[in-house]
FIVEX-710117 format. One line per field, with one value per residue: residue number from 1; x, y, z of N, C-alpha, C, O in turn. Coordinates in nm, 2 decimals. Atoms other than C-alpha are relative to their C-alpha. Layout:
resi: (NUM | ...) $
nX: (X | ...) $
nY: (Y | ...) $
nZ: (Z | ...) $
caX: (X | ...) $
caY: (Y | ...) $
caZ: (Z | ...) $
cX: (X | ...) $
cY: (Y | ...) $
cZ: (Z | ...) $
oX: (X | ...) $
oY: (Y | ...) $
oZ: (Z | ...) $
//
This chain:
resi: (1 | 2 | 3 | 4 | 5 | 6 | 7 | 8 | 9 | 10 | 11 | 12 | 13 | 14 | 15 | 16 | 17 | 18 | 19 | 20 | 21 | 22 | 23 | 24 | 25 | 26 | 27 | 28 | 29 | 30 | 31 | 32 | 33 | 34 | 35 | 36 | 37 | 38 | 39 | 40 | 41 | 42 | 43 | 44 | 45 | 46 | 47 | 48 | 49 | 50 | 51 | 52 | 53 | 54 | 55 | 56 | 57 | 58 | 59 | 60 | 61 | 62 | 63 | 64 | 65 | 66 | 67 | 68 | 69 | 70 | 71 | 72 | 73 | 74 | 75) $
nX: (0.09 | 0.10 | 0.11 | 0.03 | 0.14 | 0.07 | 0.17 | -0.02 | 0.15 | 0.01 | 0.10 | 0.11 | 0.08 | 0.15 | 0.07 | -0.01 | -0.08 | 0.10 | -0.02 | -0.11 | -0.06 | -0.15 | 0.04 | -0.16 | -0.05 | -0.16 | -0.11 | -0.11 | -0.08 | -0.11 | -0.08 | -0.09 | -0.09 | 0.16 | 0.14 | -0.10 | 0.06 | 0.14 | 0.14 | 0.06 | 0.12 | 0.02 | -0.03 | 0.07 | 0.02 | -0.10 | 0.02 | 0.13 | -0.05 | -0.06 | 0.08 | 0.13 | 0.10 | 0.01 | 0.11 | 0.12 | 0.07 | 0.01 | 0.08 | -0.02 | -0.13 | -0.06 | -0.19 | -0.09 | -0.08 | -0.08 | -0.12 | -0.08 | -0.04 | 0.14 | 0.03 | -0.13 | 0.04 | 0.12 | -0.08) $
nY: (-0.11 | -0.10 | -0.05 | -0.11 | -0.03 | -0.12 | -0.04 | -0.07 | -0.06 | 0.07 | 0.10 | -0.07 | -0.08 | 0.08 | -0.03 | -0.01 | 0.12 | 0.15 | 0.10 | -0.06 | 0.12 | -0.09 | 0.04 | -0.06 | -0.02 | -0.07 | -0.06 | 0.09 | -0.07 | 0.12 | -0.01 | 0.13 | 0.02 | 0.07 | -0.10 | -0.03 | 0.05 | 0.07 | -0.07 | -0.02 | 0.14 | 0.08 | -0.03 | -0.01 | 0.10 | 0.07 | -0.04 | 0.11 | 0.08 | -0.05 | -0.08 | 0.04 | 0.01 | -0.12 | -0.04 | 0.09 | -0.05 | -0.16 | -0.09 | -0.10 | 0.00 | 0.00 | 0.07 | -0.04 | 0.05 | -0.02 | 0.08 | -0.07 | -0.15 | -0.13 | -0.07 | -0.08 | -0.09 | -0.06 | -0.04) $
nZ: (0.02 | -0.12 | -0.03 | -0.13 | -0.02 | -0.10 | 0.02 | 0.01 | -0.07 | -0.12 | 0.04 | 0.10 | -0.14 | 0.07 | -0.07 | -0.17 | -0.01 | 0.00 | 0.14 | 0.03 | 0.09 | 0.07 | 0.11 | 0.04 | 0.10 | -0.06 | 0.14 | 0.04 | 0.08 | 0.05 | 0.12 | 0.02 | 0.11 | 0.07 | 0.06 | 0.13 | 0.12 | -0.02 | -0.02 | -0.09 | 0.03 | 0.00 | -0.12 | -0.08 | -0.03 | -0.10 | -0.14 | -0.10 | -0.05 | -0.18 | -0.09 | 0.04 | -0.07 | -0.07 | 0.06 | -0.07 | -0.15 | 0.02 | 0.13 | 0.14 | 0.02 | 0.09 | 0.03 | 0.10 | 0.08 | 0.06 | 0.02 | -0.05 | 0.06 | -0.01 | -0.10 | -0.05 | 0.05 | -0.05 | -0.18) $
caX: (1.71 | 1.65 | 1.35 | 1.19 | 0.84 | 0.64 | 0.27 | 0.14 | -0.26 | -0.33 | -0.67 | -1.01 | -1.26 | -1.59 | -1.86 | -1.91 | -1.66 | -1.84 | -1.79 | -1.47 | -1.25 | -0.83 | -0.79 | -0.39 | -0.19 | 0.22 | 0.50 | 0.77 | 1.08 | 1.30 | 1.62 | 1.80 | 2.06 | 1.73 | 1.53 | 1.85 | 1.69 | 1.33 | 0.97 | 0.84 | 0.54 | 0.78 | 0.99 | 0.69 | 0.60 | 0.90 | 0.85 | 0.48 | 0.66 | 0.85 | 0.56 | 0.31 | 0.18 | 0.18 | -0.01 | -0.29 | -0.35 | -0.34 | -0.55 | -0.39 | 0.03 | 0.25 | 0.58 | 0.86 | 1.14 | 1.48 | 1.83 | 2.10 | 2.24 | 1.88 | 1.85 | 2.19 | 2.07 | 1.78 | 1.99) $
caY: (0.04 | 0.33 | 0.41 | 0.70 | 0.71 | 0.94 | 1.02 | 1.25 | 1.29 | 1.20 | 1.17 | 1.26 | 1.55 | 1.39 | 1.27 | 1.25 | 1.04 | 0.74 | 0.67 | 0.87 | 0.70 | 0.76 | 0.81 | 0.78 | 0.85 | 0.85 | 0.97 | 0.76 | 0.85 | 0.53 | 0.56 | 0.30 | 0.21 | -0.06 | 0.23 | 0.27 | 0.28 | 0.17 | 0.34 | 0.53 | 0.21 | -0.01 | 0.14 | 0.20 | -0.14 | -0.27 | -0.04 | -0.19 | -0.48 | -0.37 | -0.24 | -0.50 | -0.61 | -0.26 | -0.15 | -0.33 | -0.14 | 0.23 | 0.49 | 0.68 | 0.62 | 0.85 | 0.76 | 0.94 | 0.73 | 0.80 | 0.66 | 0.80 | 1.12 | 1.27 | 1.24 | 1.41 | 1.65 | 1.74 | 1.73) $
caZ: (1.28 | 1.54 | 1.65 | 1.83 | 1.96 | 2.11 | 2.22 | 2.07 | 2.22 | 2.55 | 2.53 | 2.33 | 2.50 | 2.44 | 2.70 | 3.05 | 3.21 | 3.24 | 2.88 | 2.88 | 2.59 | 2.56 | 2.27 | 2.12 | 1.88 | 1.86 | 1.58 | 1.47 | 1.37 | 1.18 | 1.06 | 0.90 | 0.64 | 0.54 | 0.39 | 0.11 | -0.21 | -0.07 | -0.18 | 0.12 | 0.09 | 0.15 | 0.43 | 0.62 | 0.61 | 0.76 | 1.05 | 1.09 | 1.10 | 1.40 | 1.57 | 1.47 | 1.80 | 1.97 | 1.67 | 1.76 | 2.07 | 1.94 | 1.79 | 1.50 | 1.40 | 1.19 | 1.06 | 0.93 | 0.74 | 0.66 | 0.58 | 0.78 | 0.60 | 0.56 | 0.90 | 0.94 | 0.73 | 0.89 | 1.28) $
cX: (-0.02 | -0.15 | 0.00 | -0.13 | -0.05 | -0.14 | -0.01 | -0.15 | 0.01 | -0.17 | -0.15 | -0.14 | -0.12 | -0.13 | -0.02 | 0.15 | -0.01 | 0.04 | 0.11 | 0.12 | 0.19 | 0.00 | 0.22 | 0.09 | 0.16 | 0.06 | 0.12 | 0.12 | 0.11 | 0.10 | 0.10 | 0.05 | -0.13 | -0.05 | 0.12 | -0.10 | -0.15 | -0.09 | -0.01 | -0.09 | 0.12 | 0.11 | -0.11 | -0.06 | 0.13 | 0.03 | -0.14 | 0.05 | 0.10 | -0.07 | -0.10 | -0.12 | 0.00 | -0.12 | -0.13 | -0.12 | -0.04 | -0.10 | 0.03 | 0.18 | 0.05 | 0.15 | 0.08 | 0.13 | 0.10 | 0.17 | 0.11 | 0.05 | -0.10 | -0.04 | 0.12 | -0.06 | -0.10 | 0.05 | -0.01) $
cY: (0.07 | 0.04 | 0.09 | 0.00 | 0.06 | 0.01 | 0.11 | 0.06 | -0.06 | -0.06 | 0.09 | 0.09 | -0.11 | 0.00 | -0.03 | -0.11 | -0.07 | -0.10 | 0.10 | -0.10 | 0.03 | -0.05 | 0.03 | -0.02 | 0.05 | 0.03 | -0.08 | 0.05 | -0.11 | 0.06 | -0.11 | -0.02 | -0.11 | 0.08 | 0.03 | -0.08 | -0.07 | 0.11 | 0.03 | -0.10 | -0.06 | 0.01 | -0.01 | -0.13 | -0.09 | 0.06 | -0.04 | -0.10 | -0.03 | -0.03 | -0.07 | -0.02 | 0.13 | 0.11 | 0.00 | 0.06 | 0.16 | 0.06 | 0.07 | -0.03 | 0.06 | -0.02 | 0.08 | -0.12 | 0.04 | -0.05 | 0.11 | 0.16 | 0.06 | -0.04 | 0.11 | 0.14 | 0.11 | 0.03 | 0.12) $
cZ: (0.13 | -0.02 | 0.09 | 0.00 | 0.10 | -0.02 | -0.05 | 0.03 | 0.14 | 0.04 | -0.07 | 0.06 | -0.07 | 0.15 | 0.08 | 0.04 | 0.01 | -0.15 | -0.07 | -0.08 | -0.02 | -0.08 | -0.06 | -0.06 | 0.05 | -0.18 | 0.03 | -0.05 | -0.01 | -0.06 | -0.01 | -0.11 | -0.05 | -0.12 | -0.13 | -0.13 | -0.04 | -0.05 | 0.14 | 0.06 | 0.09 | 0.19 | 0.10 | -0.02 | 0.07 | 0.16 | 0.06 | 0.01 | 0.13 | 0.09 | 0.02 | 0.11 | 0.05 | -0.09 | 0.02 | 0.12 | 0.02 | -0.11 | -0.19 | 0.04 | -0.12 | 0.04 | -0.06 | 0.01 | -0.05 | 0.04 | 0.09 | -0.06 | -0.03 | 0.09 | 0.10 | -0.06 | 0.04 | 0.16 | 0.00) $
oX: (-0.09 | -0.20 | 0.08 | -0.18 | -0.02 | -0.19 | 0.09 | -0.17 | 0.08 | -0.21 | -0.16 | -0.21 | -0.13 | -0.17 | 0.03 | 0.21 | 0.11 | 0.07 | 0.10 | 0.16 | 0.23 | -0.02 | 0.30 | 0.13 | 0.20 | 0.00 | 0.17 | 0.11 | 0.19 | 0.08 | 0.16 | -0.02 | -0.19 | -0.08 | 0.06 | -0.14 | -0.19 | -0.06 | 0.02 | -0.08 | 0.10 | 0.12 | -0.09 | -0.17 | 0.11 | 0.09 | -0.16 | 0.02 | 0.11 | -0.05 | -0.18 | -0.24 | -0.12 | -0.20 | -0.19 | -0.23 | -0.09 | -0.14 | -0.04 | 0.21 | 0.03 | 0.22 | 0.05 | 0.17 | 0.07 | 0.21 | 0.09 | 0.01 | -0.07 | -0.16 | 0.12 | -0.08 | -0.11 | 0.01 | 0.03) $
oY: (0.02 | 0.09 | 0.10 | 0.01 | 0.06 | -0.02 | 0.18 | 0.18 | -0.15 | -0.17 | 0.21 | 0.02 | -0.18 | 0.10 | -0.14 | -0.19 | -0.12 | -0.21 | 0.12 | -0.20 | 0.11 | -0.16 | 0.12 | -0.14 | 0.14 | 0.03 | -0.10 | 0.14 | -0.13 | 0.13 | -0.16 | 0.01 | -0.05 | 0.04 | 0.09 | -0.19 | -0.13 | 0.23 | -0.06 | -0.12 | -0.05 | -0.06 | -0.09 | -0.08 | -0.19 | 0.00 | -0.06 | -0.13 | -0.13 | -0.12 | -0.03 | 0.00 | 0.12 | 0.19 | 0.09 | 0.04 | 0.22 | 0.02 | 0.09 | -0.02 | 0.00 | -0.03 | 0.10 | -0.16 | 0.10 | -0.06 | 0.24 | 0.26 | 0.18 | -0.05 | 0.17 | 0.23 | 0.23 | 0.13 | 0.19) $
oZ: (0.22 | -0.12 | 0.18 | -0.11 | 0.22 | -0.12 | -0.04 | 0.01 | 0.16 | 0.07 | -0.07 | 0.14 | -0.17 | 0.20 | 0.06 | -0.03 | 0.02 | -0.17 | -0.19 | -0.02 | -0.10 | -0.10 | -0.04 | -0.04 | 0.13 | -0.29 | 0.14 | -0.13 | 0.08 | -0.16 | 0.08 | -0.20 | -0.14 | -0.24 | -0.23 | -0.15 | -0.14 | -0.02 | 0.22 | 0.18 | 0.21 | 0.28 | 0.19 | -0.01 | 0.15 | 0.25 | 0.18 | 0.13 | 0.21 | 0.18 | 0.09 | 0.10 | 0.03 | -0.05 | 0.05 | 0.16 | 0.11 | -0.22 | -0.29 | 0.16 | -0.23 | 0.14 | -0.17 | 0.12 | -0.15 | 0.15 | 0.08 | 0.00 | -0.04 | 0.07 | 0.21 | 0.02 | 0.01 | 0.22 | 0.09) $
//
């Protein structure tokens, strides 16, 4: 499975810096012969399964999912 991850906030305006919070969120991009013939559901559960402890420690994660030739497609 490839992965690509990226941040994609750095951090949340809010209030004073004292109780300044980062806040952050990345984007995923899996592709893998795996995802053949999978529900979207179930692909993206096998990429939280990747990621599980790292999850843990983040604000907000999307995912995109796809099998080799629809990400050729999309190159």
């Amino acid at each position: 499975m490839d992965l690509r991850v990226g941040e994609q906030a750095a951090a949340a305006a809010g209030p004073p810096p004292s109780f300044y919070v980062k806040s952050v969120s990345f984007r995923v991009l899996a592709v893998s012969a795996k995802f053949e013939r999978k529900p979207m559901l179930q692909r993206h559960r096998l990429v939280n399964a990747c990621l599980a402890e790292g999850l843990l420690h983040i604000n907000a994660f999307e995912q995109k999912t796809l099998i080799p030739e629809q990400w050729a497609r999309e190159r």
